[in-house]
C-alpha positions in Angstrom: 40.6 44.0 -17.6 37.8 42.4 -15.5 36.0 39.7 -16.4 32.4 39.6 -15.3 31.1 35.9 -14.7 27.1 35.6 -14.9 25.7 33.2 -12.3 22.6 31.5 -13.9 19.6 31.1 -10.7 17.0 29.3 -11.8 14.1 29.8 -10.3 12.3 26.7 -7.9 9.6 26.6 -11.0 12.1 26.2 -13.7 14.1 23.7 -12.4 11.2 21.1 -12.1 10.1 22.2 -15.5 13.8 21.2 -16.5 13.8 18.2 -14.2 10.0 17.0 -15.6 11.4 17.6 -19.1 14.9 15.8 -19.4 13.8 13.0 -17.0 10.4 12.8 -17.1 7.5 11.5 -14.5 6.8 7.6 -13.8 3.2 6.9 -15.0 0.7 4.8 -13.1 -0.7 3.0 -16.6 3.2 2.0 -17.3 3.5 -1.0 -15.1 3.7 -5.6 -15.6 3.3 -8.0 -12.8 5.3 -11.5 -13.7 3.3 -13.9 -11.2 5.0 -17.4 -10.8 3.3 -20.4 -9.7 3.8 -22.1 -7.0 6.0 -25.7 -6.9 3.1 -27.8 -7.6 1.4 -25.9 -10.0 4.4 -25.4 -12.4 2.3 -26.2 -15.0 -0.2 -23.7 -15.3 3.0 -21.7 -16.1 1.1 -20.1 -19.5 -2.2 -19.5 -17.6 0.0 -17.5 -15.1 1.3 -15.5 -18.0 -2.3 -15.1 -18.5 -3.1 -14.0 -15.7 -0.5 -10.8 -15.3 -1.4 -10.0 -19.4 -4.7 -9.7 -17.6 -3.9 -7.7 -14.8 -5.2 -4.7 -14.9 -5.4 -2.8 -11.3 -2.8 -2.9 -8.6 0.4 -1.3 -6.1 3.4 -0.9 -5.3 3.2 -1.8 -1.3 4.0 0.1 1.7 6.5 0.2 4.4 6.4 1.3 7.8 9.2 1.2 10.1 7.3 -0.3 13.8 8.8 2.3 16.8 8.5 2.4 20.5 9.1 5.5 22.8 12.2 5.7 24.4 13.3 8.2 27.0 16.6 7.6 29.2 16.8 11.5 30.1 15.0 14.4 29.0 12.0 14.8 26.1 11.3 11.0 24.6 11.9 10.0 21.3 10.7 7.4 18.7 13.1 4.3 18.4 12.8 1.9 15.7 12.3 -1.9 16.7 10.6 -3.3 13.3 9.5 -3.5 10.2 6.2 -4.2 9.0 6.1 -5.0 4.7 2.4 -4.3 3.9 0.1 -5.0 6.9 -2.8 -7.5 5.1 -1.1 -8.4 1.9 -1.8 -6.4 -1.4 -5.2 -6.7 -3.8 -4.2 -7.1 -7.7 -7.0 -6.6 -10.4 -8.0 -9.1 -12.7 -10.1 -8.7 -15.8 -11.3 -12.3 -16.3 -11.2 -14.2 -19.8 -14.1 -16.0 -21.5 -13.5 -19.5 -20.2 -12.2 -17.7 -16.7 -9.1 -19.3 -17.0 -8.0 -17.0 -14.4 -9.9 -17.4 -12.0 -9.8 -21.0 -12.0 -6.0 -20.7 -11.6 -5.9 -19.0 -8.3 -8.8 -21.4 -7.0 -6.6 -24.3 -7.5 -3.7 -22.3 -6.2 -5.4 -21.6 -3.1 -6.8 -25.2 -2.6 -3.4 -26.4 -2.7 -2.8 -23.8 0.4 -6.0 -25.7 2.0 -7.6 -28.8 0.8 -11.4 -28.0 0.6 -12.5 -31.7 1.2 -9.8 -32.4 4.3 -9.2 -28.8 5.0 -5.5 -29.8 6.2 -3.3 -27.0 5.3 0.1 -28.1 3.1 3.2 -27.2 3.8 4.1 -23.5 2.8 7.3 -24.5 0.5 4.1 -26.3 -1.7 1.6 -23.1 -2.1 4.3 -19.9 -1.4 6.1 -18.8 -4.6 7.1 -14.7 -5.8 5.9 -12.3 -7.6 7.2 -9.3 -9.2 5.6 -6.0 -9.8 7.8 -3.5 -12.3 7.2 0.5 -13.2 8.0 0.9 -17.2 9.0 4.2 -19.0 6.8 5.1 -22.2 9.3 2.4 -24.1 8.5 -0.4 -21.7 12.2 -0.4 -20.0 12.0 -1.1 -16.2 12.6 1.7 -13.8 11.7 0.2 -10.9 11.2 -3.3 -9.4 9.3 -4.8 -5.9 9.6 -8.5 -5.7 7.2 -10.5 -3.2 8.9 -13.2 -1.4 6.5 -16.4 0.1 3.2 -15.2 -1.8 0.5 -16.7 -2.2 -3.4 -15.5 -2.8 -5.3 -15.5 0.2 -8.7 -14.3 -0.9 -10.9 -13.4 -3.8 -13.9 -11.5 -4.1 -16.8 -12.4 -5.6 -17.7 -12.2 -9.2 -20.9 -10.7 -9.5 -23.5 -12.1 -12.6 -25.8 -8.8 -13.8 -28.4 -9.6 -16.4 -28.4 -5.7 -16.8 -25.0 -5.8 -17.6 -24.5 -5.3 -21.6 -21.1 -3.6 -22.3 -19.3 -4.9 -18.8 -16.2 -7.6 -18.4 -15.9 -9.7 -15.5 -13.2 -8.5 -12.8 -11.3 -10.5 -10.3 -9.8 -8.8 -7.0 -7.1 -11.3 -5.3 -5.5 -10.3 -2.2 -2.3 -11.4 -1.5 -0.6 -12.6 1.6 3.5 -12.1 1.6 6.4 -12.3 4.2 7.8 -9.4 2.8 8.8 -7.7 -0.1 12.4 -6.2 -1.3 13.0 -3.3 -4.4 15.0 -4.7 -7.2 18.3 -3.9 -5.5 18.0 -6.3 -3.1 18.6 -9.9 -3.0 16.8 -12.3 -0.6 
């Protein structure tokens, strides 16, 4: 007697449903950012905590591998001789509380990076520190981790006053500078 065995070929279509279904798709609303201060401003540690409740726009950086052309004999080819971690830092999105707590946290943090009456600039083990953006699931479990090593905020926009501006909050765009940053499998 011969068996017959069915082979089950799902089509491209069905597997993603399948895939989308049992696993399901990060969401770019599902994210935290855990911001440490810096060694000599350790304690503003709640208004940090502040600050990433109150984050409300930012990224998960880039990567780009630097290459040269090569050719020794024949048609050239790209060879790999770098790495750069996010080119001019990355901008997080702040929505700013009523006493701007906030915002006058990462003016003092970036006048300890340069003193605005001496303008000397300290020494980076004072102002660097790290800073961790994570992807979360619907039940807030992280999926995926980038830690920022040396950080530090290197700019802030302005905050623009509107006398037209009823129903608006205040937000705060800081950009900032890293040496590089490593997923959550790495160590430093």
């Amino acid at each position: 007697m011969a068996t017959t065995t069915t082979t089950n070929f799902n089509s491209p279509l069905e597997n993603f449903i399948t895939s989308v279904k049992s696993g399901g798709l990060a969401k770019p609303n599902r994210f935290k950012i855990r911001i440490q201060p810096p060694r000599l401003l350790n304690y503003a540690l709640n208004t940090a905590r502040l600050a990433s409740m109150y984050c409300e726009v930012t990224n998960f950086p880039f990567l780009n591998l630097n290459v040269k052309q090569q050719m020794v004999y024949g048609p050239g080819y790209q060879r790999p001789v770098g790495m750069e971690f996010g080119g001019e830092g990355i901008t997080v999105t702040f929505l700013l509380d009523k006493d701007m707590t906030v915002k006058s946290f990462f003016e003092e943090w970036m006048f300890i990076v340069v003193n605005p009456s001496t303008f000397n600039v300290s020494y980076q083990s004072d102002y660097v520190s790290e800073m961790v953006i994570s992807q979360l699931d619907e039940n807030e479990n992280e999926r995926y981790r980038v830690s920022f090593v040396d950080v530090f905020p290197r700019s802030m926009n302005i905050v623009e006053l509107n006398s037209t501006a009823q129903n608006q909050f205040h937000r705060l765009s800081v950009t900032f500078a890293y040496r590089k940053w490593l997923p959550a499998a790495q160590k430093k």
